[in-house]
N, C-alpha and C positions, 0 to 999 in steps of 0.2 A: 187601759188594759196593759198588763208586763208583758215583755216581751219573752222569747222564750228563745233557749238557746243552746245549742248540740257542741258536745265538747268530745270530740275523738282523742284519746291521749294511748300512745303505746308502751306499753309494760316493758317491753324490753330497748330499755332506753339507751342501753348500750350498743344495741346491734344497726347500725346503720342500713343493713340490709331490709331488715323488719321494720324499721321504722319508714323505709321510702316505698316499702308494701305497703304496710299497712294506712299511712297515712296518704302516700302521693307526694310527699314529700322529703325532707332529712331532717327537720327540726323534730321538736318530741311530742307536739299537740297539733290538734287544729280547732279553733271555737268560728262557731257561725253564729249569726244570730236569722233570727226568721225574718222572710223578706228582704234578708242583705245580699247585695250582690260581692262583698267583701269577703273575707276570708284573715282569721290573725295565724299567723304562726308562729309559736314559743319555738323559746329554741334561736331566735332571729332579736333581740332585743324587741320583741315582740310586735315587731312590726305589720302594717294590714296590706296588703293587696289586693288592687280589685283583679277577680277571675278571667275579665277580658284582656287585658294587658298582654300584650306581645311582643314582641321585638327582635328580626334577624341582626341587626345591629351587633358589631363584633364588642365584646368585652373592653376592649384597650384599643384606643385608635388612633394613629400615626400615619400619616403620608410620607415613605420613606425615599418616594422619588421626589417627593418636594423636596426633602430633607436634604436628598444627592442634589438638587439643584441650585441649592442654598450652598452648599459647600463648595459646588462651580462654581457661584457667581462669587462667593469670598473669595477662592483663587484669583479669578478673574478681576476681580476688586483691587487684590493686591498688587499684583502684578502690573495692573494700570497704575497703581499707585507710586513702584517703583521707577517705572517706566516716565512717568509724571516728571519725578524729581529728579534724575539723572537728563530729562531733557532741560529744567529746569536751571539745573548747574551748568551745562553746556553753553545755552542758551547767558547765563552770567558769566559766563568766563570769555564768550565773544563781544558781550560790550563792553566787557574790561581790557580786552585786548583790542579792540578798534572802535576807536573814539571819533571818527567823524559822525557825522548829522544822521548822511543816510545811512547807515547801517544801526542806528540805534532806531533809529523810526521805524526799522524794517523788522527789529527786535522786538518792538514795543508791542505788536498784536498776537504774536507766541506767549508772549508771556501774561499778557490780561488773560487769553486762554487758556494757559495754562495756571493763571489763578484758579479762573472759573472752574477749571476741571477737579482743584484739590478740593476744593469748598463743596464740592459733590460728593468727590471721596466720602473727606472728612466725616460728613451727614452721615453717609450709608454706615461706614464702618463704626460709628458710634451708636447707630439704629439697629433694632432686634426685630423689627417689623417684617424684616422680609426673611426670617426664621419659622420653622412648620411651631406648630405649638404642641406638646406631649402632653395627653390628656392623663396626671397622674392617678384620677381615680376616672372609674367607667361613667359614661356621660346619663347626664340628667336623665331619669325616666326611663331607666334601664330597669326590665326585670329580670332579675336576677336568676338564675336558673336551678334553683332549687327541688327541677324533680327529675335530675336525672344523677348516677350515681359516677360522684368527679376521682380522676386522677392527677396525680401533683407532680410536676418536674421542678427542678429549682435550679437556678443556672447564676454561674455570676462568673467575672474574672478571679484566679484566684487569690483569696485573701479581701474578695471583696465583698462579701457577705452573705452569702446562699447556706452559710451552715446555721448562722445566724438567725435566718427566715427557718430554716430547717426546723428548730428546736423548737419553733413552736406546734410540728406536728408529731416530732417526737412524744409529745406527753398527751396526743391526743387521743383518745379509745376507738375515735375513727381511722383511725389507719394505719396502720405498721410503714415505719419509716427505714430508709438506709440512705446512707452515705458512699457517693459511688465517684471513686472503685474501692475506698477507704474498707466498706464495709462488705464488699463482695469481689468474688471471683471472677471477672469477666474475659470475655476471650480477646483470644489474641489480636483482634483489626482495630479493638478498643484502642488507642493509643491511650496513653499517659501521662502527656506533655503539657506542658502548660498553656498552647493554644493548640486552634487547629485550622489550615489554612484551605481547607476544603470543607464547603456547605455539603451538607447531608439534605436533600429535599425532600425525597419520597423512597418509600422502602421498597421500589423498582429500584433505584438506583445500584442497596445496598446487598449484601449476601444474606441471603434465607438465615445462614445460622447468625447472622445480627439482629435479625428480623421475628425470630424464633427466639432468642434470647430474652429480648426487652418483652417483649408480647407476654411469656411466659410467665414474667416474675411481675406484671401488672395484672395480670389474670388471676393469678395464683399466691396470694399474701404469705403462703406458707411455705415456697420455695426460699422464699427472702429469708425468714425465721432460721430455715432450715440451714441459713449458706450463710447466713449474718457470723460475721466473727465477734465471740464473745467476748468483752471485758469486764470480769467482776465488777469494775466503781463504774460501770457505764450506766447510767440513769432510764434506758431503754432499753433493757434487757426483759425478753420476751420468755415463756417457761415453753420449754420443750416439749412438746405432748401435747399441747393445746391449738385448736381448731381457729385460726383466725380467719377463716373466707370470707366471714360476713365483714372486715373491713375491708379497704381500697388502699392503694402505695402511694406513698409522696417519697418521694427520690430525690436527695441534694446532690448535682455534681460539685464535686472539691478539688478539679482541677477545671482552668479557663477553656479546656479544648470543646466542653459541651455545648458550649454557647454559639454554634453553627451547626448544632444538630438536631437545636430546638423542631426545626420544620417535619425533622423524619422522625421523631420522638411522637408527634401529634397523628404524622401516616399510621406511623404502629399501634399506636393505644387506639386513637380516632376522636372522634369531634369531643369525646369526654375529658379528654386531656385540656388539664387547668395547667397553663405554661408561665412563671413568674421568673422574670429575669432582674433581676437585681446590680444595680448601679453605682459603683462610689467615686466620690468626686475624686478627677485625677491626682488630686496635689496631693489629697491624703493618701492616695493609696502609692505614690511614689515616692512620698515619704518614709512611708511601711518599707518598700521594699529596701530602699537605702537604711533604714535602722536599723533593722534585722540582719543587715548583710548578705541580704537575698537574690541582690544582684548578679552575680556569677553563675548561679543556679537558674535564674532567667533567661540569660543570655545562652547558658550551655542546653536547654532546654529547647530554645526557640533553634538555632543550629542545628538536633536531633530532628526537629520536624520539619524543616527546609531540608535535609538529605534524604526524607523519608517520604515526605509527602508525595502523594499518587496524583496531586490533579495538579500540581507545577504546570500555570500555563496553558494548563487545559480546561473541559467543563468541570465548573464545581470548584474552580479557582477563585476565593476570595482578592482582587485583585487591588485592595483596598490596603491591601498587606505590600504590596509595591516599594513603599518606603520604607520597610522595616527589613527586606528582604535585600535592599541595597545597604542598609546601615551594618549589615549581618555579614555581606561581601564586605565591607572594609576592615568588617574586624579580624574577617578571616586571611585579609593581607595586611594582619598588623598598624592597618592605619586608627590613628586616634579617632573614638568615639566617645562623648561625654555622657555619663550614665542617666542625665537627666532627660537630653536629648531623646536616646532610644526608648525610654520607659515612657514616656511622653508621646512618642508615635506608637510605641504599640500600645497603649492605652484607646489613643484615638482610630489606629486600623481597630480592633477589636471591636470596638463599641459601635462604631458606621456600620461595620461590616456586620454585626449582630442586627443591628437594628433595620439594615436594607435584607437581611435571609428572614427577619418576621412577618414582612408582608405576607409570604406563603401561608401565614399562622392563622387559625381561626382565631381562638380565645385565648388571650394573652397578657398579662400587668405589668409593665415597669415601674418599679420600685427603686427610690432613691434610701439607701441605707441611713445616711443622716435622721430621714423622716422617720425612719421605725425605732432610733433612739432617741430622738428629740419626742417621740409623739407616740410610745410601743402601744398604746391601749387604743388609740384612734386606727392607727396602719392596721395592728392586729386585727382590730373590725371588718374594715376593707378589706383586707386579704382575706378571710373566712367569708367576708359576704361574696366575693371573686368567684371562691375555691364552690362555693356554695353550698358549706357545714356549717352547723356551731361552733361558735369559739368557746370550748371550754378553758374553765376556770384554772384548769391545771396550766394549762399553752400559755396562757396570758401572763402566768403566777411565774414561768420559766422565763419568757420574755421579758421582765420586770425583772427579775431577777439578772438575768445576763445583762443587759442594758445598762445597771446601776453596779455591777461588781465584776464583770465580766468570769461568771464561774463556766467557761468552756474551756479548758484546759489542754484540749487535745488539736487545739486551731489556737494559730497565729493572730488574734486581733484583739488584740489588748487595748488598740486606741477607739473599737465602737464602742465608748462609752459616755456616757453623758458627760462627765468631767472633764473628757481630753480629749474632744471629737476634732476640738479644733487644734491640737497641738502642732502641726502641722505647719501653722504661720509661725513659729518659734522655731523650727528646725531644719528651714527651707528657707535661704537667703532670698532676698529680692527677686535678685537674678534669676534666681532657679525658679522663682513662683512665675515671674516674666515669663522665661522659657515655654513654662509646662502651659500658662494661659495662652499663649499665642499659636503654638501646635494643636491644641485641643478646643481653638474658642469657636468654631463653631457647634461643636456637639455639646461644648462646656454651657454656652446660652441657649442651647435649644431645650438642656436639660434643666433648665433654669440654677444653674447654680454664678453665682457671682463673683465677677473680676476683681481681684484686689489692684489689679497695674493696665495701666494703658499699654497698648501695644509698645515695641522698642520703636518702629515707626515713627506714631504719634507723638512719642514723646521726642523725639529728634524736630521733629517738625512746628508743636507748639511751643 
């Protein structure tokens, strides 16, 4: 006997709205067949689900107090380690300096000790094991949440790749996109700085009219439209007159301040908010900012929000920015700071301090940018399976395109490109890649990206 089989498909394939009516869900069909407890839906690389399948399980999951505790115990690691070898030398400089019997016998069980103790070290700090691990895609047997209608934040450090990720929703017919503050007017408590040293947690915290603002223009696709500043060659330019409510916002910040405000970004919108934070490995991206000459504009950037910031010290104080905020006091008395040094800590406050404000996060993806050039059609996937839309043809066709030619013209990243991802090792002495791995290795290993140099330490040691 054939079997027989119900094919719901929505006519208005474009409307996102109608389509998660009519169907229950965002792709463009749905096929059952009789008797199956299954369900396909196009739209999804046509994938099946059975209808029982649940999951409270968060999207992206991260232990970011294991993370803080990994980074004690590196301190703590080190410090021991230091501490080791200066007793070590000590310890040789007094049976160099007194040669009788007993005092070298009396030597002799500090120093097996103090073998023992480096040979511990050693272990650990060459071990990843006691590192949390960052789950880069959502874990096995996750359903993906396909029937509810999602909103997009996009967050990175800047110049690290969020406009990047951006482009693929520019060209999508699900959503009206902006670039913020690039491409809107936002008010005044917005800063504009290249970070920001106070977390944003919940929209108690913050002013009604910041609260009103964001709310508004993820509500409402056509305030965006309305306020978007036009560029003839801009590739997402929207026609004036036309009704776009039936899509949803995806929003790039293009300055690093957003990425501690991801948690009140999610209070405002609410559990619909799809939050993808975006990652680039440090050595390239302080290479960027060294080649560009973008140095001075960092520094005089990160000094505007150290004289301005509201939570110095208080709640809502990243305090993770500690060392950057001292390296910032010396410049401002003239003492030498080496540019590799600071870019290198505030890469690693940044990134710690993002990643311990997303615990507060429901649904959330870290995205290593390397991956979405090495792999645009695989991330692409994932990220759309996340955001929980189709990836159309256009997004992918843009991202392919950006990847292999880098045609974004209006951002600085010329090096995310498949041919010169890694240029990076060519224009970054030793020294400097030494530097930046030793400041940043514990987020640099948890993120899985890999050491080209052994610690200065180690290598004095072996």
């Amino acid at each position: 006997m054939a079997k027989s089989y119900n094919l719901a498909v929505s006519t208005e394939h474009e409307n996102l709205t109608s389509r998660l009516n009519y169907l229950g869900h965002t792709g463009f069909a749905t096929l059952t067949s009789e008797g199956s407890t299954a369900h396909t839906y196009f739209g999804f690389d046509q994938f099946k689900f059975p209808t029982s399948v649940h999951s409270e399980q968060p999207l992206q999951s991260i232990d970011v107090e294991q993370l803080q505790r990994s980074v004690d115990n590196h301190n703590t690691l080190t410090i021991l380690l230091v501490m080791t070898v200066v007793a070590c030398c000590l310890a040789g400089f007094r049976f160099w300096y007194n040669h009788n019997k007993s005092v070298s016998h009396l030597l002799a069980l500090p120093l097996v000790v103090t073998i023992i103790i480096l040979s511990f070290l050693l272990v650990m700090l060459h071990s990843v094991s006691f590192l949390p691990q960052v789950f880069m895609t959502p874990p096995t047997g996750f359903h993906y949440e396909w029937h509810s209608m999602p909103s997009v934040f996009i967050s990175s450090l800047q110049w690290g790749g969020s406009e990047v990720i951006g482009e693929l929703f520019a060209k999508s017919n699900d959503f009206v996109y902006a670039r913020v503050p690039d491409d809107l007017n936002i008010p005044n408590m917005f800063s504009k700085q290249f970070t920001n040293f106070c977390i944003w947690n919940n929209r108690s915290d913050q002013s009604e009219l910041a609260n009103k603002w964001l709310y508004d223009r993820f509500t409402n696709p056509n305030l965006i439209v309305e306020e978007k500043k036009f560029d003839p060659k801009s590739r997402d330019n929207y026609k004036i007159g036309n009704s776009y409510s039936h899509r949803h916002v995806a929003m790039a910040g293009t300055t690093g301040d957003w990425n501690l405000k991801l948690p009140w970004v999610q209070s405002v919108v609410g559990d619909g908010a799809r939050l993808i934070y975006i990652v680039r490995d440090p050595r390239s991206w302080v290479a960027h900012v060294l080649a560009h000459k973008l140095y001075d504009t960092v520094t005089e950037s990160i000094k505007e929000s150290l004289r301005s910031s509201p939570c110095l010290f208080k709640k809502g104080y990243a305090w993770q920015f500690e060392t950057v905020r001292n390296l910032v006091e010396k410049m401002i008395s003239n003492e030498s700071v080496e540019p590799v040094i600071f870019l290198s800590n505030l890469w690693y406050a940044d990134t710690i301090s993002t990643l311990h404000s997303l615990k507060e996060v429901k649904n959330y993806l870290i995205v290593k940018i390397e991956d979405v050039v090495i792999q645009p059609e695989e991330m692409a996937k994932m990220i759309f399976a996340f955001v929980g839309t189709p990836l159309h043809t256009s997004s992918l066709h843009q991202l392919l395109q950006l990847t292999r030619s880098n045609f974004l013209p209006q951002t600085q990243t010329d090096e995310l490109r498949d041919d010169n991802l890694y240029n990076w090792e060519n224009e970054l002495s030793k020294t400097d890649i030494r530097l930046i791995e030793d400041i940043t290795n514990p987020v640099l290993l948890m993120l899985e990206y890999e050491r080209l140099t052994y610690s200065e330490t180690l290598d004095s040691i072996v």
